[in-house]
Every structure is written in structure tokens, then in C-alpha cells.
ZAMI-54519 format. One record per residue (C-alpha): residue number from 1; x, y negated, z. Coordinates in steps of 0.25 Angstrom, whole numbers, plus 2048, in hexadecimal, padded with zeros to 3 digits. Each point is the difference from the previous one (the first is absolute). Layout:
<rs>
(NUM (X Y Z)),
...
</rs>
This chain:
<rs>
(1 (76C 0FE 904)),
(2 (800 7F3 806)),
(3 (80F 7FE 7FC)),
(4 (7FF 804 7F3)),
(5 (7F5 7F6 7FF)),
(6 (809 7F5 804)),
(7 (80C 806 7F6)),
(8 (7F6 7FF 7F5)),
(9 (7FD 7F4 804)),
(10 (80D 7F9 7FE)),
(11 (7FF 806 7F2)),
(12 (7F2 7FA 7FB)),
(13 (7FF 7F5 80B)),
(14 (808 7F6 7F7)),
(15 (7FC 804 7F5)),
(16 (7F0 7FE 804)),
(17 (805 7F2 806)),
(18 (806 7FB 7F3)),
(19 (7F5 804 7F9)),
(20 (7F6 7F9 808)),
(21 (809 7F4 7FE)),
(22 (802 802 7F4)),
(23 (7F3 802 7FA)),
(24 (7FA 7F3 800)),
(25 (80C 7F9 7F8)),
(26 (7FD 80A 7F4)),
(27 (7F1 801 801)),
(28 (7FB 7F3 806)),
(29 (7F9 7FD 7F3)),
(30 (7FA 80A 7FD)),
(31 (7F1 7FF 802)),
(32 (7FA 809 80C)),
(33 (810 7FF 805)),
(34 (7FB 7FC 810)),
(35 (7F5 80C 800)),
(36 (809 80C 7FD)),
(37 (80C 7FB 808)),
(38 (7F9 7FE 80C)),
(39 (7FA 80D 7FF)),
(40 (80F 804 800)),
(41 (803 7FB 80A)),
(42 (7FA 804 80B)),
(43 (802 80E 7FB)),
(44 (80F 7FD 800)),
(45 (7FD 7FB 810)),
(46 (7F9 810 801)),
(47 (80D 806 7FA)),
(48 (80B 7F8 807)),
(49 (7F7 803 80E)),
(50 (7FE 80E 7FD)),
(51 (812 801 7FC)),
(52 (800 7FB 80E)),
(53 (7F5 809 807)),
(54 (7F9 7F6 806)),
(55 (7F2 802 800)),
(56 (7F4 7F5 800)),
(57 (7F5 803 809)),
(58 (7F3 7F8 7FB)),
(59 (7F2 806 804)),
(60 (7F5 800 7F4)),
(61 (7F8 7F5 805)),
(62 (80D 7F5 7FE)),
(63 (801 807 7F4)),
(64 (7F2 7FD 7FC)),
(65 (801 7F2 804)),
(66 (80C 7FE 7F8)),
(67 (7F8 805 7F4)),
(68 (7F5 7F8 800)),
(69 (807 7F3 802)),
(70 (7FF 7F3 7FA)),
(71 (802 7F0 7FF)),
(72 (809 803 80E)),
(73 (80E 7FD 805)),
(74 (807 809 807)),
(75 (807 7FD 80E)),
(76 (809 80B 802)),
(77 (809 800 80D)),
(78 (80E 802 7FE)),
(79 (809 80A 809)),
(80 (80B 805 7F5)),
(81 (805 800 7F2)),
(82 (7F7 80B 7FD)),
(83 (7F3 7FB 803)),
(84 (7FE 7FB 7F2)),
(85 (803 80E 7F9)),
(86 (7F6 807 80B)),
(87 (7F6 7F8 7FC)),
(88 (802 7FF 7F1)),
(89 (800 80F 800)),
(90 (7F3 801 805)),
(91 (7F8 7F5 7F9)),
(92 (7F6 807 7F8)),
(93 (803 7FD 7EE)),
(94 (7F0 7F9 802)),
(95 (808 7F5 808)),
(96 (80A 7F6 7FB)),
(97 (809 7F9 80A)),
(98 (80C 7F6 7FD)),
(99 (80C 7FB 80B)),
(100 (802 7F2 803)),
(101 (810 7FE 802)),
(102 (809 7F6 802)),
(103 (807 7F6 7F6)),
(104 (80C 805 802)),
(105 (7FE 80E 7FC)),
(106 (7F9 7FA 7F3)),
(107 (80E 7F7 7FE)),
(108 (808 80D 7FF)),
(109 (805 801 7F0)),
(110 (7FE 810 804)),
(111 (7F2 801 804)),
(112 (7FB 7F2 800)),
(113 (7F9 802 7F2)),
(114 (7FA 810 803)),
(115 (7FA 7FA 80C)),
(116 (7F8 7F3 7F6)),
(117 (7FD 80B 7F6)),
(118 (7FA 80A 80A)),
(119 (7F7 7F4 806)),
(120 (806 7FF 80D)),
(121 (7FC 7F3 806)),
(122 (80D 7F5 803)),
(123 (7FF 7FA 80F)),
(124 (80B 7F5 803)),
(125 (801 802 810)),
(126 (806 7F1 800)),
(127 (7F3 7F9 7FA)),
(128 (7F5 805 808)),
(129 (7F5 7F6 7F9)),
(130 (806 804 7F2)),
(131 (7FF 810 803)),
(132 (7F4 7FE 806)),
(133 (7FB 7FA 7F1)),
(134 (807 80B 7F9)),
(135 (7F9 80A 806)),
(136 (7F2 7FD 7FF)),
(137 (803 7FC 7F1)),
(138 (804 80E 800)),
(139 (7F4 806 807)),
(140 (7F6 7F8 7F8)),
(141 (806 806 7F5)),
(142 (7FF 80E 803)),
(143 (7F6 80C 7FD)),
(144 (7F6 801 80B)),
(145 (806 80E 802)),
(146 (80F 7FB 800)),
(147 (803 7FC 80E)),
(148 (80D 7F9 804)),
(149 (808 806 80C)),
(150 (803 7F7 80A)),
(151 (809 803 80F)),
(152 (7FB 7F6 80A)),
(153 (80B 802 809)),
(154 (80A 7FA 7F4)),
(155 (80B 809 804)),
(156 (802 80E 807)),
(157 (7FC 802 80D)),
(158 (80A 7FE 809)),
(159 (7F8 807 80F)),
(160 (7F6 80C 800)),
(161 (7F6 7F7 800)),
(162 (7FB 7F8 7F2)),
(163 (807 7F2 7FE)),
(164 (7FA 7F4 802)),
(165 (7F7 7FC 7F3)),
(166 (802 7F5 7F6)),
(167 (7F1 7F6 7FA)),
(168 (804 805 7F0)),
(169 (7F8 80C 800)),
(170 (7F4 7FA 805)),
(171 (802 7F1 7F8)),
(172 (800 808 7F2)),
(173 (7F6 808 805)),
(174 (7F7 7F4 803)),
(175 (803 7F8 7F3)),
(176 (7FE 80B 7F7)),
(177 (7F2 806 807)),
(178 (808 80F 801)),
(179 (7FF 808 80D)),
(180 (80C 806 808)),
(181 (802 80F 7FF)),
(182 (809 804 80D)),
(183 (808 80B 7FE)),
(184 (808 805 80B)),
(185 (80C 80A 800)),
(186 (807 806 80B)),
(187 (80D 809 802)),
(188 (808 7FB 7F4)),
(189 (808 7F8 80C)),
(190 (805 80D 805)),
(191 (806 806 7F3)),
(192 (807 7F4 7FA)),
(193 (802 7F6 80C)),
(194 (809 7F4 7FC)),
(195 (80D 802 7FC)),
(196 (7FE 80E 7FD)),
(197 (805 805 7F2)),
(198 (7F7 80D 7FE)),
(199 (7F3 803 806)),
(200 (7FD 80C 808)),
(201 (7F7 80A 7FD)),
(202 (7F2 7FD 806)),
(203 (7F2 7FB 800)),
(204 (7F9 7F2 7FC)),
(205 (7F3 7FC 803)),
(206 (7F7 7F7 7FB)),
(207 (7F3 7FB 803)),
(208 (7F6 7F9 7F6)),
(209 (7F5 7F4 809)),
(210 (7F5 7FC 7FC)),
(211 (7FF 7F4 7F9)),
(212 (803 7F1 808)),
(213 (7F8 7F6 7FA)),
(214 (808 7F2 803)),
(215 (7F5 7F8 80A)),
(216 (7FF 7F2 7F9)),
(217 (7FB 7FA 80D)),
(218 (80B 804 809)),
(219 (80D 7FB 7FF)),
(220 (80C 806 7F8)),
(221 (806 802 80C)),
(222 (7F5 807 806)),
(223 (7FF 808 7F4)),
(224 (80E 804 801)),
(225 (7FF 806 80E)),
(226 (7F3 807 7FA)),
(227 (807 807 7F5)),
(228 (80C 804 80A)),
(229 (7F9 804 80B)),
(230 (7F8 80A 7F9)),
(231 (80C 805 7F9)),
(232 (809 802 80E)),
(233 (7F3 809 805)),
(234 (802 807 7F4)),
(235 (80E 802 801)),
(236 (800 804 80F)),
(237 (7F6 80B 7FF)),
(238 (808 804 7F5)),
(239 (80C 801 809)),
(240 (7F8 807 80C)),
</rs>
């Protein structure tokens, strides 16, 4: 079964992906456009998983949290290229959620316009006080029930443990009054590790916190190590 999955896979699997891609550049105008496609979307996310037999687990209670969210960020820790369609799977049509992304992809002629008109958010790496500014413009702009995704590590994980956690998360967080929804996911490491081409066949877990409201009387810094240290507790007793 499983290889008949992944045959069928090679089939629709492109055919999905253009369509995704190209959707926006025929239906951008249309009024309602950014509600139906990202319910799409994460239903696509539950296809190409289930092609590859990959199973999520998320307990009801993370679930439930997810549901009743709102005005929050969410800091998602980054361990593979799959972490985004695991979580996008299981995000709950009641909850809008939008990817920040770098310039560079928003720069492509192929996808630079999908990803405006799909309403993700444009972060220059190279101009951190500039980012910063587009961001919260971003935020403030949003439904209370639309939460940006945000990875404070920056980049995959390179060890076992979570990376180290960059000040953006918690800066937005602060000038737009939203809280930090941490969202922790483990295992998606272990079936598409970097440089791997094809995932195996597996388990991801994920794990939905409670809410982090941002301390205005400590430091960012302090802040930071907060957010992280609650998320690393997470994460090992998700390991063990």
C-alpha cells in the first residue's frame, strides 16, 4: 500500500503543487479569494502526508487550544521541511494562520506574486529594523483569529536540541499587544533529515502550550530565554 501511495503520489503531487501555486494568480481578486484557499491548503498539507504515510499525533487538548485561539503569534520550533505541512494539517478551519517568509522567495517571478496574494508576510533577513516594521504592520492588520507563524530558531535546527532563539517573535509581540502561542513538533527530524530527498514513512508530534504573555517589565532577553525554556521542556518530554 504504502508504495502505491507514493506511485500515485508522483501522479497527483504536481499536479496539487501547481495548482496551489497557481491559484492565486487566477483568483487573487476574487472577493473571499484568501478564506477558501487557506482552507485548501491545509487539506492539501493532509493529502500529500497521508500519500506519504506519515501520521500526526496531536492529543484533543492541543487540538482545543488551537481552536479557541486568537490575537496570538505562533512560535513554532523548526526540526524539517515538514514541520510546516504537519501543522497546517491539523490547524482547525475556525483558525487562520499566514507564514512569514523571506524576500527572496517573494523575488521569484514563479511564486513571488502567489505568495503576496495568499497574504504571506515579506521578511528581509538583511534589515532587521526594517523586518521588524513590516511585521508588526502586518500583525496589526490582521483579524484577531489570524495568527502569523513565526520560527524563532530562524532556520532548522541543526543538533537534537532546539536552536538558539532570535528577539523578533517577542519584539512584534510586544508592539502589537498579541501573546505567543508555542507550538512544539518533534520526529519530523527523523523522516526527512537535511539533504534527504524523500521522507520516510513515520510519526510527527506536535504539542500546542499554553499561552506566553510577553513580561513588559523584564527584559527582551529575559523574555527570550522564558519562551525557549518552556519550549525545550516541552520538547524533551516529548522525546522521552
Amino acid at each position: 500500500m504504502q508504495i502505491l501511495k507514493r506511485l500515485a503520489l508522483i501522479v497527483i503531487g504536481p499536479a496539487l503543487f501547481l495548482f496551489i501555486c497557481a491559484a492565486p494568480y487566477v483568483c487573487d481578486r476574487r472577493r473571499g479569494f484568501r478564506a477558501w484557499y487557506w482552507r485548501l491548503v491545509p487539506r492539501s498539507c493532509g493529502w500529500l502526508l497521508w500519500f506519504l504515510s506519515i501520521r500526526v499525533e496531536i492529543s484533543p487538548e492541543a487540538r482545543q487550544r488551537l481552536d479557541v485561539d486568537v490575537n496570538s503569534l505562533f512560535a513554532v520550533n523548526h526540526r524539517s521541511h515538514l514541520d510546516g505541512f504537519a501543522l497546517l494539517a491539523n490547524v482547525p478551519a475556525t483558525k487562520w494562520v499566514t507564514f512569514g517568509a523571506k524576500k527572496e522567495l517573494f523575488d521569484n517571478r514563479l511564486i513571488g506574486r502567489g505568495f503576496r496574494a495568499a497574504g504571506l508576510v515579506e521578511i528581509d533577513r538583511k534589515s532587521g529594523s526594517q523586518a521588524l516594521q513590516v511585521l508588526t504592520r502586518a500583525v496589526e492588520a490582521m483579524p484577531l483569529r489570524r495568527s502569523l507563524i513565526l520560527f524563532p530558531e530562524g532556520t532548522r535546527a541543526r543538533g537534537e536540541a532546539l536552536g538558539g532563539f532570535k528577539a523578533g517573535i517577542l519584539l512584534v509581540a510586544r508592539a502589537t499587544g498579541r501573546s505567543i502561542r508555542p507550538v512544539v513538533i518533534a520526529g519530523s527530524d527523523a523522516l526527512l533529515p537535511r539533504g534527504a530527498l524523500m521522507p520516510r514513512a513515520g510519526t510527527i508530534r506536535i504539542e500546542v502550550m499554553e499561552s506566553f504573555h510577553p513580561d513588559t517589565g523584564a527584559s527582551v532577553d529575559a523574555d527570550v530565554d522564558r519562551l525557549r525554556a518552556g519550549m525545550v521542556a516541552t520538547y524533551d518530554a516529548m522525546q522521552g
